[in-house]
N, C-alpha and C positions, 0 to 999 in steps of 0.2 A: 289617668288624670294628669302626670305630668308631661305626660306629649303634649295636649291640649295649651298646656301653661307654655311649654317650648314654641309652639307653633304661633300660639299668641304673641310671645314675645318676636318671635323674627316677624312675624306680618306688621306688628307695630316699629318694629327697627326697618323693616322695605320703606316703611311708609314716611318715615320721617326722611329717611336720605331721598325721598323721590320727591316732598316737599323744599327740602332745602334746594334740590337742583332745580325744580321750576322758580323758587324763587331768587337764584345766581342767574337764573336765565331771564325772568323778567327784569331785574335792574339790567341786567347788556342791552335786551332791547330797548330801555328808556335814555340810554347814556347816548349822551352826544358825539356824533361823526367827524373825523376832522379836526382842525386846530379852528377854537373857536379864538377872535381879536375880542376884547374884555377889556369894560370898567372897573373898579377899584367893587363897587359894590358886589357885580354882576361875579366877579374873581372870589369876591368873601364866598356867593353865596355856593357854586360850584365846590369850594374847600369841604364846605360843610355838609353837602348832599354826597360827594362821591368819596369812594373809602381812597381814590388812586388818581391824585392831578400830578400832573409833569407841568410845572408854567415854566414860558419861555419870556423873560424878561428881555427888552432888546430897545433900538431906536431905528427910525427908516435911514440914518443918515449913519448908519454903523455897518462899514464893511463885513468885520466877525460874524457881525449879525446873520447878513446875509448869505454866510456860509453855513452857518448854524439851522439856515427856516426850513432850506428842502431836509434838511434828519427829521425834525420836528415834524416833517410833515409827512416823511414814510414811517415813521415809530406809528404815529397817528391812526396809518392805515393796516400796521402790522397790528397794535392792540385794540384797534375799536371792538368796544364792548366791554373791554376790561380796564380801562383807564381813560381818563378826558384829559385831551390836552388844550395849552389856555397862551393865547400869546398876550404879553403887558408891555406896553408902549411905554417905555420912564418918561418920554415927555408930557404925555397926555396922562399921564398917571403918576405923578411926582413922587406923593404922600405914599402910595402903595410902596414903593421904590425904595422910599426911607424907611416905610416899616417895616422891610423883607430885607434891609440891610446891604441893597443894589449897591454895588460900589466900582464894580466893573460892567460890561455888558458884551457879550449876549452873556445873560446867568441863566443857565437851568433849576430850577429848582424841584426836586420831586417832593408831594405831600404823600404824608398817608394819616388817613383821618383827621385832615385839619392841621399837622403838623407835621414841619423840616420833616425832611429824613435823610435827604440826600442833596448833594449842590455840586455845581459843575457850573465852572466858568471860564470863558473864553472859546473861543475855535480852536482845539485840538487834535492830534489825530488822532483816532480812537475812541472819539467821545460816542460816537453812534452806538462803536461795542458795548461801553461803559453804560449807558443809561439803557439801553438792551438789558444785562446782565442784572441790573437794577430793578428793572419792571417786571422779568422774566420772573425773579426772587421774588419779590412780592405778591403777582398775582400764585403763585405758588402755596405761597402760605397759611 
């Protein structure tokens, strides 16, 4: 009798870990590919669906920036599946800009669940490692 109860309990412990990985592996395949460009709403509403946003706050007329968009955009393709990445224009998106506390630009900002977790700002070197080291941590967790 308690083999039975033993055998029961590991076929229902297989079956939950084999549940939770189909379902880590369904949110990957619904997460978006790439750096999506994002409105103020469209921004809210990514926060709140994915557990892992990296946004890249910037402007088209900002050098840094433009140093900043190719990292953005290989992170993008080293985590797709495990993080969405989100670019925010501060001119086209002012309000956003003031509520996330933009005060320089390019600002990285990483969420997780809807909030901060992490902020980088400027063209530095090393930042690639940095927000690497960052996401790496997180999807970890």
């Amino acid at each position: 009798m308690k083999n039975d109860e033993e055998i029961d309990f590991l076929i229902r412990k297989k079956m939950i870990e084999i549940q939770k990985k189909a379902a880590i592996e369904s949110r990957r395949r619904s997460m978006p590919i790439g750096v999506l460009e994002v409105n103020s709403k469209e921004f809210r509403n990514y926060l709140t669906r994915y557990r892992i946003v990296v946004a890249d706050f910037w402007a088209e007329w900002c050098i840094p920036c433009r140093i900043v968009s190719p990292i953005i955009e290989r992170l993008a393709r080293r985590y797709s599946g495990s993080a969405v990445f989100l670019k925010v224009n501060v001119d086209e998106n002012h309000e956003l800009a003031v509520e996330h506390g933009i005060l320089s630009i390019p600002t990285v900002i990483v969420f997780v669940n809807g909030k901060e977790y992490e902020r980088f700002i400027g063209a530095f070197p090393g930042i690639e490692k940095k927000l690497s080291i960052t996401i790496e941590k997180l999807i970890n967790q």
